[in-house]
C-alpha positions as CSV (number, residue, x, y, z in Angstrom):
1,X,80.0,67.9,42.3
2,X,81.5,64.7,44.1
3,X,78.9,61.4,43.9
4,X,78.0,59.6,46.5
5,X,80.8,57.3,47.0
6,X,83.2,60.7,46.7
7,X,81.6,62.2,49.5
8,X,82.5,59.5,51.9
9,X,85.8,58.3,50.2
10,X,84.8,54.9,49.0
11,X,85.3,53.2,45.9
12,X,82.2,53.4,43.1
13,X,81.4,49.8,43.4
14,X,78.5,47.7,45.1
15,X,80.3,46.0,47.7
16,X,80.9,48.3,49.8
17,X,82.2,47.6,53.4
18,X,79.0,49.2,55.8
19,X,81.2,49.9,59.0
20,X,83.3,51.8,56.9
21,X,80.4,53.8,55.1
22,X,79.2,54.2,58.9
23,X,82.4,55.6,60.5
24,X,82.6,58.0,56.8
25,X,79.3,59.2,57.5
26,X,79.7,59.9,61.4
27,X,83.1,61.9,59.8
28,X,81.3,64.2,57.4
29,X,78.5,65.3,59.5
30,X,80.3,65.9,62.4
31,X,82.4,68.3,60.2
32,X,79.0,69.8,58.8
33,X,76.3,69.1,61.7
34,X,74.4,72.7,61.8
35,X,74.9,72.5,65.7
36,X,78.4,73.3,65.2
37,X,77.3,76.2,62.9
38,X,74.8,77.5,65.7
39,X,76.8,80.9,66.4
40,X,77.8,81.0,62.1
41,X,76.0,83.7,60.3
42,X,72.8,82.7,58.0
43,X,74.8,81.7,55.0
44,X,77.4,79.7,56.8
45,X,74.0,77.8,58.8
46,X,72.4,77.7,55.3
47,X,75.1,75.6,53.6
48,X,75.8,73.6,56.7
49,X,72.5,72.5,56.4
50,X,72.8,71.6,52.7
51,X,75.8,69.4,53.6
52,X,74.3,67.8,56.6
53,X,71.3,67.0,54.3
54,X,73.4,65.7,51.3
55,X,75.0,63.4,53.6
56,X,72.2,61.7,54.5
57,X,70.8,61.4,51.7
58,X,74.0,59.5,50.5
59,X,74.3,57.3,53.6
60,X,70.7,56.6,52.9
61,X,71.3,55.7,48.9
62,X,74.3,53.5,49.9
63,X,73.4,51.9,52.8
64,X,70.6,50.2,51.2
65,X,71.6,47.6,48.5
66,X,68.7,48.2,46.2
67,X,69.1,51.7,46.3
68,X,72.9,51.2,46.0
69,X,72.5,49.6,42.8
70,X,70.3,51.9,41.2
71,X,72.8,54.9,42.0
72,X,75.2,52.9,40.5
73,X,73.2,52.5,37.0
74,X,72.7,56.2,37.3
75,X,76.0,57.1,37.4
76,X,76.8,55.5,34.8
77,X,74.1,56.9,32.9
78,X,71.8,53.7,32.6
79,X,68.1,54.2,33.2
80,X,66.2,51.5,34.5
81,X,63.3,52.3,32.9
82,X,61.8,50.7,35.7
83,X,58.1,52.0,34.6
84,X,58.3,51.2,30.7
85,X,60.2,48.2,30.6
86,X,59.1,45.1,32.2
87,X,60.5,42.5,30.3
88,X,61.9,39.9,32.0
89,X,63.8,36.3,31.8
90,X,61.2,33.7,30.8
91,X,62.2,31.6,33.9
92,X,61.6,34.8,36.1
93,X,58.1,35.3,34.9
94,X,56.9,32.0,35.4
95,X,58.1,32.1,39.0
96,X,56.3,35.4,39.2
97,X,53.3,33.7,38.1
98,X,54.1,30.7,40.4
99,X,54.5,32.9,43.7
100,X,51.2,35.1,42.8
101,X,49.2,31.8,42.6
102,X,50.4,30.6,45.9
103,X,49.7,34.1,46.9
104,X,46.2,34.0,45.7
105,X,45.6,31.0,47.1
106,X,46.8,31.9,50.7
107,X,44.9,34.9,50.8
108,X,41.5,33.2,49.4
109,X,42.5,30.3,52.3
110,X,43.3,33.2,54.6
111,X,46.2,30.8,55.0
112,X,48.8,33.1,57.4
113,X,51.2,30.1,57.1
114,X,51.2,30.0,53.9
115,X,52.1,33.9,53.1
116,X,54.9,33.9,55.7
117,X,56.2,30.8,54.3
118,X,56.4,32.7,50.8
119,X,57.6,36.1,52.0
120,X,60.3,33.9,53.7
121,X,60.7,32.5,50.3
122,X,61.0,35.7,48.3
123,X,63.2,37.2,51.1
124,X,65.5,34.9,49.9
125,X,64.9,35.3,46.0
126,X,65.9,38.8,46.6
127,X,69.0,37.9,48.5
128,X,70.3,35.5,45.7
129,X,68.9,38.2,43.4
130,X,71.3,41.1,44.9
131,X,73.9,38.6,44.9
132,X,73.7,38.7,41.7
133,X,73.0,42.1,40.7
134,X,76.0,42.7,42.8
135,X,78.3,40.6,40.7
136,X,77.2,42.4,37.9
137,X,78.2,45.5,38.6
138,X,81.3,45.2,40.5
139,X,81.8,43.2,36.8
140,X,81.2,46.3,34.9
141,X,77.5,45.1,32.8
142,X,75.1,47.9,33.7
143,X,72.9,47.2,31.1
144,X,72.5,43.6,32.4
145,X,72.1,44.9,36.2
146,X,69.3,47.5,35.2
147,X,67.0,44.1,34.0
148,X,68.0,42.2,37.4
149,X,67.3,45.5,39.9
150,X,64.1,45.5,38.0
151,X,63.9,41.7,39.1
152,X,64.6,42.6,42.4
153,X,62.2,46.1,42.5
154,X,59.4,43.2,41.9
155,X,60.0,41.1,45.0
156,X,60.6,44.0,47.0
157,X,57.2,45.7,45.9
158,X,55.7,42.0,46.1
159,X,56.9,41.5,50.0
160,X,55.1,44.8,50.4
161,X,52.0,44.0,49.1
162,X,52.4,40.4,51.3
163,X,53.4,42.6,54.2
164,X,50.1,45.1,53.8
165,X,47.8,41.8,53.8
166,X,49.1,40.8,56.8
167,X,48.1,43.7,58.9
C-alpha cells in the first residue's frame, strides 16, 4: 500500500513544498470524489469513498508539520514513545520549568499580558523547534527527531492549556 507521500507523488521528506501537496490533493480526489461515482454500483461508491477518505487523511498528516514529522518516524519504524519517554535535554527542562513559573505566576496575577506574551514566546520555541526537527530528518537521524517532536508535542499541548485559560 503506497504511504502518504506516494499517494500524492512527493518525495518522503519533511520539507515539502504545500502548493504542490495542495494542487496533488485537489488531483487525487477529483479522480476519486464519490460525486463522480454517484451513478457507480455499491462497490465502485464503496471504494471511492475509501480513497476519498484516505486522501484526506494524508493531506491532513502532511499538511501539518507536527504531524508530518511523526509520519515520518513512523515510517521509518521509530516510535516516539511519546507517553513512556519523557526525557528531555537538561537545557529544555529548565526552560519548561521557567515558562510554567511565568505561567503560574500570570494566572495567579490573572495577568492577560503576561500569558499572551508567553504563548507568543513559545509560538516561536516551537517554530525554531520544527526548524530543527526538520533538519533532522531531511538529515536522516530519526532517533534524534523522535526526542525533539516530543519537545515540540510539549509546547504545542502547553499553548493549549494557555489557550483554554484564556477563554
Amino acid at each position: 500500500m503506497q504511504n502518504h507521500f506516494e499517494l500524492f507523488q512527493l518525495p518522503q521528506q519533511f520539507t515539502l513544498d504545500q502548493e504542490r501537496l495542495e494542487r496533488a490533493y485537489h488531483e487525487v480526489q477529483g479522480r476519486v470524489h464519490p460525486d463522480k461515482f454517484a451513478h457507480a454500483g455499491d462497490a465502485e461508491k464503496r471504494v471511492a469513498m475509501q480513497w476519498a477518505t484516505r486522501a484526506n487523511e494524508a493531506y491532513q498528516t502532511l499538511k501539518k508539520p507536527l504531524q508530518r514529522a511523526t509520519y515520518l518516524c513512523e515510517l521509518q519504524g521509530v516510535d516516539l514513545q511519546a507517553e513512556s519517554n519523557t526525557s528531555m535535554p537538561p537545557a529544555f527542562l529548565m526552560q519548561q520549568m521557567e515558562w510554567r513559573e511565568a505561567f503560574d505566576d500570570a494566572r495567579h496575577a490573572d495577568d492577560m499580558t503576561a500569558l499572551l506574551a508567553l504563548e507568543a514566546e513559545l509560538r516561536s520555541a516551537l517554530k525554531a523547534q520544527l526548524g530543527k526537527v526538520g533538519a533532522t530528518l531531511d538529515g536522516g537521524d530519526f532517533t534524534a527527531a523522535a526526542q525533539q517532536i516530543r519537545a515540540c508535542m510539549f509546547l504545542e499541548k502547553f499553548m493549549a492549556d494557555i489557550a483554554a485559560l484564556e477563554e
